[in-house]
N, C-alpha and C positions, 0 to 999 in steps of 0.2 A: 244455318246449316248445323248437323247435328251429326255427331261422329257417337255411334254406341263402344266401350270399351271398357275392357280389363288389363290392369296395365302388370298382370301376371304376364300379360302374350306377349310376344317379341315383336309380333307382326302388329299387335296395337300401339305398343313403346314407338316402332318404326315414325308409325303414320300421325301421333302425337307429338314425338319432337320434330317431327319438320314442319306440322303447323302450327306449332310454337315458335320453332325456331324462324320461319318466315313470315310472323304475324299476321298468317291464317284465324279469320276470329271464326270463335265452333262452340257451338253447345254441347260440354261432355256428357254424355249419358252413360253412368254407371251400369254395367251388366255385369253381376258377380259372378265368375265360371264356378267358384269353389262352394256357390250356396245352387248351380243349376240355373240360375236366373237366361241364362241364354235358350231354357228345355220350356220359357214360360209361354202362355198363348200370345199375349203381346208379344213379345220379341218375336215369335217366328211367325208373328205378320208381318213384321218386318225382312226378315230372315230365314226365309224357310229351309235354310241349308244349316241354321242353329251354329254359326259359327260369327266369331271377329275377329276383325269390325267391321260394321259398317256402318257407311255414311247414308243420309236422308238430307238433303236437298231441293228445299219444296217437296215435290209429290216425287223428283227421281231419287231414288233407291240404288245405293251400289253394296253390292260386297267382294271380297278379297282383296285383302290389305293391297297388294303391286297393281290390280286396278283401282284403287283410289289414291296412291300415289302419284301415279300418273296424271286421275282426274286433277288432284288438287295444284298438280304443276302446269296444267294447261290450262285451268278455269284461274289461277291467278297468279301466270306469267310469273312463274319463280326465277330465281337467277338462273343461267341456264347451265352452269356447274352440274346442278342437279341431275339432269338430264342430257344431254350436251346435243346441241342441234348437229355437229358431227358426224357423219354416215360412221364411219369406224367406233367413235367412240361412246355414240346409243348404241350399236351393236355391241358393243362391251357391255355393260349395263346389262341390256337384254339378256346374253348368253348368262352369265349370272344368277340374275334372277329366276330366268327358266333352270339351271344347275341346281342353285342351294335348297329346294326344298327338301332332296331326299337326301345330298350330302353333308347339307350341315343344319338345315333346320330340326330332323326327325333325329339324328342322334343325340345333337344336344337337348332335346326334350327328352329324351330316353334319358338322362344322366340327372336330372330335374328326380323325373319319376324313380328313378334306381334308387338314389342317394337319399330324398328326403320322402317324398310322395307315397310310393306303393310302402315303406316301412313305417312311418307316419299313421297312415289310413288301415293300413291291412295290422299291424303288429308282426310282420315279417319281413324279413331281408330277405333281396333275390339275389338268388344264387351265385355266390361271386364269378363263377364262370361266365354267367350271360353278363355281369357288370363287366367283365373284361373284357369281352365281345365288343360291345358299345364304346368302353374307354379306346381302342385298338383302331375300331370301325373313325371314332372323332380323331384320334393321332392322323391316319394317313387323309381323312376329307380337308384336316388344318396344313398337311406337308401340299397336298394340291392346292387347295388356298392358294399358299405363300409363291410355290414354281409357277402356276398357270394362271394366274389372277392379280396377284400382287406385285409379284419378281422384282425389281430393284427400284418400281416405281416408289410415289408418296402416297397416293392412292390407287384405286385401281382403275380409274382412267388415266391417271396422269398426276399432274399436280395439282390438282384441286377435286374435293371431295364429293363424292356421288349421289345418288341414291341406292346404288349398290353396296357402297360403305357403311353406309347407314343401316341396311338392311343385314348385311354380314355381323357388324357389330353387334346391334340387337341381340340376334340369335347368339351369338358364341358366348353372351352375358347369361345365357337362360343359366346355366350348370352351377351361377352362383347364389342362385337360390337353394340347391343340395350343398354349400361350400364346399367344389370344387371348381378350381382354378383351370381353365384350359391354357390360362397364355405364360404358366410358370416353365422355366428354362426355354421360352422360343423369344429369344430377343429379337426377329426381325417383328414379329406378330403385336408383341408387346410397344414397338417403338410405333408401327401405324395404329395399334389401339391408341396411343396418345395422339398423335394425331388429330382421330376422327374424333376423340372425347375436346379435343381442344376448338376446332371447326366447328361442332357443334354449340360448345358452351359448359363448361364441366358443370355449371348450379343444373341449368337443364338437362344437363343427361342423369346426374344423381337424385334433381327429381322425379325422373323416369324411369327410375331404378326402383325405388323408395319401397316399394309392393315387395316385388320380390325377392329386394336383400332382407325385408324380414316375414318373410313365409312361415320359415320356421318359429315365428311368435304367433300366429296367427290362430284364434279359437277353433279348434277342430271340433268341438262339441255341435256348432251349428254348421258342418259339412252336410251336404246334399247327398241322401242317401244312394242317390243315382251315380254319384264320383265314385263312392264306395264301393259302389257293385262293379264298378268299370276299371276300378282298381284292381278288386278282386279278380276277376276275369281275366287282368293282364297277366296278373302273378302267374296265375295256375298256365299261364301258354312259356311262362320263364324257366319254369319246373319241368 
């Protein structure tokens, strides 16, 4: 089996450390997003939707990350923590996963591209008014988190750790690739981050970090013209 990824993505990070963590054995296939390698002919025979990850399994073909999650917890019987056979608490899970794209996956990408990316790439800063937009928009998606998702549980099904945990955590990591912090002054946030860092394995989750805590080292000279321009683009909708 053959998992394509960049472990700049949240959603690759995701579906990486849980087949590490469950000794899923996978062939990594490097796709660089910052050199375009996802925009090449190969890949989008793979991936005509030009996005990761995905998986190749013999001749089947999956992509988005929360359907192969799923695939890789049904084709090899993971604990069922993961998943939870449950009616209530897969529907937890579920509810989640269907929420976080647009409350917490897009803004903390937004905070990614504000802080290091579009200034980095373009040679300007967006306008601090739209970064406080975004900062504002991640406060209140993090205060529902914590009331509707989390609340005085250990995780968010209960006491033992999800796949929706995993997926949360991911994503609210992207913003430390611009360094910034979302879980400063939220100790409830900050004590299940420990948690889910400990459940998983903190050497495994730091190596699944490794990319993006140094982004900002990374050769921008061999960036893919096409980021550039799509950086460009975004700024000028910022303005």
């Amino acid at each position: 089996m053959e998992l394509f990824m960049d472990l700049l993505s949240a959603p690759c990070r995701a579906v990486y450390i849980f087949a590490k963590k469950n000794n899923i054995p996978f062939d990594f296939q490097f796709v660089d997003l910052l050199k375009g390698h996802h925009h090449s002919k190969e890949y989008v025979e793979i991936n005509p939707l030009r996005k990761l990850p995905s998986l190749r399994d013999g001749k089947f073909i999956l992509s988005e990350s929360v359907a192969i999650l799923f695939y890789l917890c049904r084709k090899y019987s993971a604990p069922s923590h993961w998943y939870p056979p449950d009616l209530h608490n897969r529907a937890r899970v579920d509810e989640f996963m269907a929420w976080h794209h647009t409350a917490i996956q897009l803004p903390m990408s937004k905070i990614l591209w504000f802080k290091l990316l579009i200034p980095t790439i373009t040679g300007e800063e967006v306008p601090a008014e739209r970064t406080n937009e975004v900062l504002e928009e991640v406060k209140k998606s993090l205060t529902l988190f914590e009331e509707k998702f989390l609340q005085d549980k250990m995780f968010i099904t209960g006491d033992h750790i999800s796949l929706a945990d995993l997926v949360a955590l991911v994503e609210m990591m992207q913003p430390m690739g611009g360094n910034y912090n979302v879980f400063l002054n939220r100790n409830k946030l900050t004590a299940w981050r420990t948690r889910v860092e400990l459940a998983i394995g903190s050497n495994l989750f730091q190596e699944a970090h490794d990319r993006l805590t140094q982004l900002a080292e990374w050769d921008w000279s061999t960036l893919d013209p096409t980021v550039k321009e799509k950086m460009s683009e975004f700024l000028q909708k910022c303005k």
